[in-house]
N, C-alpha and C positions, 0 to 999 in steps of 0.2 A: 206449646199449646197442647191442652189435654185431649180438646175437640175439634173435630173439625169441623163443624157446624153447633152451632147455638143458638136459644132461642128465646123466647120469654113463654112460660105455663100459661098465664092467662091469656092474654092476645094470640101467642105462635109466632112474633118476628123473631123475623132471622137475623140475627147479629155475624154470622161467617165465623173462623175460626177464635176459639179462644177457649181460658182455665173454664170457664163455666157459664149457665145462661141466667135468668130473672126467674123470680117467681110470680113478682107481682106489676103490671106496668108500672105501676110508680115509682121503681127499682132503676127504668132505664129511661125514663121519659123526663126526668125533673130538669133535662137543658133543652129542651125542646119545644117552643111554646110558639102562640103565633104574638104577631107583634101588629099594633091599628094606631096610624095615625092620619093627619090630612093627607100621605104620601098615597094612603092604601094599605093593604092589608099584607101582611110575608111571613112565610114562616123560618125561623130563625130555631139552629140548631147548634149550640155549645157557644153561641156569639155570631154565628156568620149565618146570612139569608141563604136556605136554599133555593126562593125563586126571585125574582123580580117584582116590583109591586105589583097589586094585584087589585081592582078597581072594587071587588064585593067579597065579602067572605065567603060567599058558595065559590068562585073562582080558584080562591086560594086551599077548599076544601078539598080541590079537585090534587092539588099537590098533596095535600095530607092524605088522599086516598091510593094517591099512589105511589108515596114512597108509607104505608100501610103503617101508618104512628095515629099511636092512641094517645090524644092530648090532655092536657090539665083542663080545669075550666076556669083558667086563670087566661089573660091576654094581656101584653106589655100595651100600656097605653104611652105611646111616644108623645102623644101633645102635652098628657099631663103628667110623665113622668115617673109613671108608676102602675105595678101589676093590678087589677082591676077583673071582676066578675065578667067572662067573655059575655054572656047574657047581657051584660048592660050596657054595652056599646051601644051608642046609636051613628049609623052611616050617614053619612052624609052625601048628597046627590054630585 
């Protein structure tokens, strides 16, 4: 490893040792999206949820905040099987 800390330019995450960091979020962000269905809402990193479902999106924002990722405005909609404008979800109660 060339670094021992890495980072991304635009954002500032820290990715830990490696050859090199991101320039642009979208460099290191494109597996990391949140996922909405009847379950609730998760967010989902290279294939695997980092939390448990989550009943509102501000809930599940609150993991995005703190594991500090800058997301797509895209959102995996699991009912209908497909990525989808995060803005056009609507929750249901």
């Amino acid at each position: 490893m060339k670094f021992q800390n890495t980072f991304c330019s635009q954002c500032g995450e820290e990715f830990g040792p490696g050859d090199h960091g991101y320039s642009h979020c979208r460099h290191h962000n494109v597996k990391t999206h949140l996922s909405y269905s009847q379950n609730g809402w998760s967010l989902i990193h290279q294939g695997s949820p980092l939390c448990d479902y989550k009943k509102t999106k501000a809930e599940v924002m609150e993991v995005v905040k703190f594991y500090k990722i800058t997301l797509p405005d895209c959102t995996w909609n699991g009912d209908r099987g497909e990525f989808v404008i995060t803005e056009t979800i609507e929750e249901t109660p």
